[in-house]
N, C-alpha and C positions, 0 to 999 in steps of 0.2 A: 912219150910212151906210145904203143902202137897193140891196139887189141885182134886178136888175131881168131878168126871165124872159121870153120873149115865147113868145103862145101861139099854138096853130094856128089861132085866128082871126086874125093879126097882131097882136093889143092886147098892148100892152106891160105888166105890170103889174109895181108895185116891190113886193117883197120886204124887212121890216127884217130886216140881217145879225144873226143870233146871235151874239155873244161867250162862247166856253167862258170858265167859270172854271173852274182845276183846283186840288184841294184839294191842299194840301200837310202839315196836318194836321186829323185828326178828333180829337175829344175827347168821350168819348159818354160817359154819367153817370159819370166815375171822381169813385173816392172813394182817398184814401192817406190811411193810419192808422201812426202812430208808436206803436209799444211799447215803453216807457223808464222804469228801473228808479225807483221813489221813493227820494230820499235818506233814508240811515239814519245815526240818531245812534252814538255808540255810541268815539267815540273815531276818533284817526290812528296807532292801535298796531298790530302787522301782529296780535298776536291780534284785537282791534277788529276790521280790513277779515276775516279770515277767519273771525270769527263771521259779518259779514254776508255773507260765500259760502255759507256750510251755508244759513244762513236761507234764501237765495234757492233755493238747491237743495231745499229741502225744501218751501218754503211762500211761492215768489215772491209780491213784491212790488210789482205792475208796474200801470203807469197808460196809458192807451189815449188820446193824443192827435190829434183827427179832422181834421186838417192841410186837407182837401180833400174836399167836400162834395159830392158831386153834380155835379159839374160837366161840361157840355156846348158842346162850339162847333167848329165850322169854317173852318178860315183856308185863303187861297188863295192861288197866285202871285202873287210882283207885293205884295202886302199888306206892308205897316210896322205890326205891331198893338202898340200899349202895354198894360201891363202895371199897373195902381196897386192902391192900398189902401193900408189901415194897417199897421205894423209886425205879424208876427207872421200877416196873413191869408192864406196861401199863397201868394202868389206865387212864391216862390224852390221853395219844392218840386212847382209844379205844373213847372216850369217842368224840374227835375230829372227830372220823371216825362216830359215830352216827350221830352227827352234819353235815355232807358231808362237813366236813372242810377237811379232809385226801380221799386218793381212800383206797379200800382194793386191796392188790395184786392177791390174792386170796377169794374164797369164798363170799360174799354178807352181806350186808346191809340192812333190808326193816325197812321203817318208816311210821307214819301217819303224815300226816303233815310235816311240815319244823318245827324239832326240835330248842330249843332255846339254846344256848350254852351260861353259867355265868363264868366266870375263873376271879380270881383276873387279870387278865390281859385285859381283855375287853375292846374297845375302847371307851374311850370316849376321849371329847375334853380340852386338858388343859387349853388351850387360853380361855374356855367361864366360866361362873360362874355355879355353882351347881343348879341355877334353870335352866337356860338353856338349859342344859344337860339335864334337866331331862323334857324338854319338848322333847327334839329331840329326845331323845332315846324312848320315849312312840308314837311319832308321827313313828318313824322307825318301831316300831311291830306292826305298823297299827291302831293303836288306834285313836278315832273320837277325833279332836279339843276340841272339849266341854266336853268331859270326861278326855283328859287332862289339862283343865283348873280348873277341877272339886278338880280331884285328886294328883293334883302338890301338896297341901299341906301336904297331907298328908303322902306323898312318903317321903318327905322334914324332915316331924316329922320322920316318923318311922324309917329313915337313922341314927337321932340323930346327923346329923351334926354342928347343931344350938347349942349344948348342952352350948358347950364352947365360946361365940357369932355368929354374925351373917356372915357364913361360906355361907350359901346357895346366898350370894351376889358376893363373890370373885370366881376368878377364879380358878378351879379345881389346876392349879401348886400350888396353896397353901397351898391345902391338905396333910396329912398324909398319906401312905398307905392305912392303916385302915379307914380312913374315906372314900376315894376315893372309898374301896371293897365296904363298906356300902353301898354307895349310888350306883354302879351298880347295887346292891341285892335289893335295894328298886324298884329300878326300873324297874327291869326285873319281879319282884315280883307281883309290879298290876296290871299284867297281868293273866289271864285264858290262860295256855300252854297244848296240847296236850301233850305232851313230854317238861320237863326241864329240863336241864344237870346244875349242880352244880359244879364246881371245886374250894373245896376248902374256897367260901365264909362265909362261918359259921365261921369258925375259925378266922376273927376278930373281933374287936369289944370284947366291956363288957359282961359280963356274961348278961346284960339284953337284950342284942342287942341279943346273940345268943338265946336266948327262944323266943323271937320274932320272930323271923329268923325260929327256928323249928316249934314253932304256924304256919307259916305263909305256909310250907309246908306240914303242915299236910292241910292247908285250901285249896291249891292247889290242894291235893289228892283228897280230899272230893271232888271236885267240878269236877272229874273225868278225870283230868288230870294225867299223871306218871313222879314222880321225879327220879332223878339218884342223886346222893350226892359222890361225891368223897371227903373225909375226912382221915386225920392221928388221929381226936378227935376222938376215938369212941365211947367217950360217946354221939356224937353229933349223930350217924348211928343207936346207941342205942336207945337215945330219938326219932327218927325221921323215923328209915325203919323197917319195917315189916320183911322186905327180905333183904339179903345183899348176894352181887358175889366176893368170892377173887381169885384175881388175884396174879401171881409168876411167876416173868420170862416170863413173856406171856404169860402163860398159866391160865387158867380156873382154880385152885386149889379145890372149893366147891361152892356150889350154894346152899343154903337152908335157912330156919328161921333164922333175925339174930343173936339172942340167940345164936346158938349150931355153925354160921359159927367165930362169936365173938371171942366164946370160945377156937375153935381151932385156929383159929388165934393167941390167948394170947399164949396158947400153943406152938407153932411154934416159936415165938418170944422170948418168954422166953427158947427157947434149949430143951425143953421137948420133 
């Protein structure tokens, strides 16, 4: 589109409109370094484990693994950015570090907002039932009482926990994996997030779960929020980011369209 100013001589002239982008995260050379004790032989006898106390205390014995390398980039509203690599290359802890669940050792972090972190691992409660939980965890992102009374069902449906009977009454230890991811994704899902970190949740559930799941980030985007998506699916990074960052060893390997960063990825993978 082209904004058009007329000037005091009468001539019209067009103007192209500027589109802000506004960043929703920076990532300026952070580095995150793990400090994590070497295994020590020495026996399962509690004298054994408390010889290697003294030892530590006197003459640690600790290994410096460098999780994240330097790495730099800027994401903006509006953006679905994937996330790949090989197992082990940082993605899950940079992604940690977004979240200010990690410090960086070096380097910085800036964010809008309190990012929202999803990881198959995310806490909920096993002792309560599947509704439950999915009141607490809507009332924990701050959502009004009455829009969680609103929207409990519907969390409830799109999780698909109910598919197989009436799950959303029992208590979460009676879950599946796969159901358990579900139902955090649903949850953290009806939500409007500034910033939402994915690890990995698309990847369970049925093939219909996951197009739901990808719908439901694209709705996200639209609604001018920025998703992150850590996946090994790529066809899920495919259907769902615009943009993808791969990560290797730590380091930053390509930042571009996901298409072309895809491709060289397959490349890489397959020895080429």
């Amino acid at each position: 589109m082209a904004e058009h100013i007329e000037t005091s001589n009468d001539v019209t002239v067009a103007l192209p409109t500027i589109t802000e982008r506004i960043p929703t995260v920076v990532v300026d050379d952070a580095h995150v370094i793990y400090r994590v004790h070497k295994g020590a032989s020495g026996g399962t006898s509690p004298v054994a484990a408390l010889k290697r106390i003294a030892s530590r205390t006197s003459a640690p014995n600790i290994r410096e693994v460098h999780a994240v390398k330097g790495v730099s980039f800027t994401a903006y509203r509006g953006e679905a950015v994937g996330l790949i690599g090989s197992n082990g290359s940082g993605k899950s802890t940079l992604l940690r570090a977004i979240a200010g669940l990690l410090p960086v050792n070096r380097g910085a972090v800036y964010t809008q907002g309190q990012p929202s972190l999803l990881g198959v691992n995310a806490a909920l409660l096993n002792d309560l039932s599947g509704e439950r939980n999915v009141t607490l965890g809507c009332l924990a992102m701050g959502m009004h009482p009455d829009d969680v009374q609103r929207l409990a069902p519907d969390i409830i449906e799109f999780s698909g926990i109910n598919q197989r009977g009436d799950f959303a009454s029992l208590p979460m230890r009676t879950y599946s994996s796969g159901m358990s991811a579900r139902l955090r994704f649903s949850i953290a899902a009806a939500k409007k997030h500034d910033v939402l970190l994915i690890d990995e949740a698309l990847a369970t559930g049925d093939k219909g779960f996951r197009k739901r799941s990808e719908q439901r980030v694209r709705e996200l985007r639209e609604g001018a929020g920025t998703v992150f998506l850590v996946s090994h699916q790529l066809s899920s990074v495919r259907d769902t980011c615009e943009r993808t960052i791969w990560l290797e060893s730590g380091e930053l390997r390509m930042d571009g369209p996901t298409d072309e960063v895809l491709r060289a990825y397959e490349d890489f993978s397959n020895g080429k």
